[in-house]
N, C-alpha and C positions, 0 to 999 in steps of 0.2 A: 572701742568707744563705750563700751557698756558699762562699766563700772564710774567710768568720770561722768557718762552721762547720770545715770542710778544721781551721781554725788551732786550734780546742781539742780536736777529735779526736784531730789528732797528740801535743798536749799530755795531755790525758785517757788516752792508750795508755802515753805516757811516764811521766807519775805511776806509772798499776799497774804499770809493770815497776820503778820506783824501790824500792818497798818505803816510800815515806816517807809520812808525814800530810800530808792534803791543804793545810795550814799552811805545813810547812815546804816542802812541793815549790813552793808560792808564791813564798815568799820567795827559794827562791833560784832561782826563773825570772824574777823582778820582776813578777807576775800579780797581780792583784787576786785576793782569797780568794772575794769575793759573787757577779764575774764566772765564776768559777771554777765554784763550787755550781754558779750558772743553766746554765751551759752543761753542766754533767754532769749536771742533772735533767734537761736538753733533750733532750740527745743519749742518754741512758741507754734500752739498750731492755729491754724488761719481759720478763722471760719468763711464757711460757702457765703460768697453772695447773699443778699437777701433777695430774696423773692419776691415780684408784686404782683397782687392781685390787679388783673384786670377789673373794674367795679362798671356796673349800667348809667348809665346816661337818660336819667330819666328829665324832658324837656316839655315842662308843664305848656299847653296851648295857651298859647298868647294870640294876640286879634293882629298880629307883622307876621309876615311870611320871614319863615327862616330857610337860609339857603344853603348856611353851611356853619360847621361846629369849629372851635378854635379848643385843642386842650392841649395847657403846658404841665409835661410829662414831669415826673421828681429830680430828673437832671438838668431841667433847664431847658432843654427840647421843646418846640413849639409844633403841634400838627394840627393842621386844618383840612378836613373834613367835607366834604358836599352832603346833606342830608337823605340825600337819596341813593348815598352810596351801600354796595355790599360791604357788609362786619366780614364776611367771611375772607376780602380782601386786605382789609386792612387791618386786622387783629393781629396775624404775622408781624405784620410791620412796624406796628407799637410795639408789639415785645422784643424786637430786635431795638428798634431803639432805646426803651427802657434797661439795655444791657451797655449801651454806649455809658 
């Protein structure tokens, strides 16, 4: 695999400096387009996850008792909170969620 790989690598770096559609950078290398695809799903590396910072919850005193926190996570995930609950138990638990 090494040399064919080597040969769409170089081709695959060329394309994204092109600016063209993976079509036209084809046609005018004389490439197969299906060739094309496989070897850039092959060779494509994934990047990690991203990462989220957990950030503070700062809850300016209002003159209402608050009893409990509602925060919708960046997937859509909803968690709600009791205000007098331990972080230490539930910081776990967001970040597992935050990985759904």
């Amino acid at each position: 695999m090494g040399s064919k790989a080597a040969f769409w690598r170089r081709h695959l770096a060329a394309w994204r400096d092109s600016g063209q559609s993976q079509a036209a950078y084809c046609r005018q290398e004389d490439l197969s387009l299906p060739c094309f695809g496989y070897w850039r799903g092959k060779l494509s590396i994934v990047p990690p996850p991203s990462t989220h910072a957990l950030l503070p919850i700062v809850v300016p005193e209002v003159s209402t008792s608050i009893d409990r926190i509602e925060v919708e996570l960046p997937n859509g995930l909803q968690v709600r909170l009791s205000v007098g609950s331990d972080a230490t138990q539930w910081v776990p638990m967001i970040r597992a969620l935050m990985a759904c």
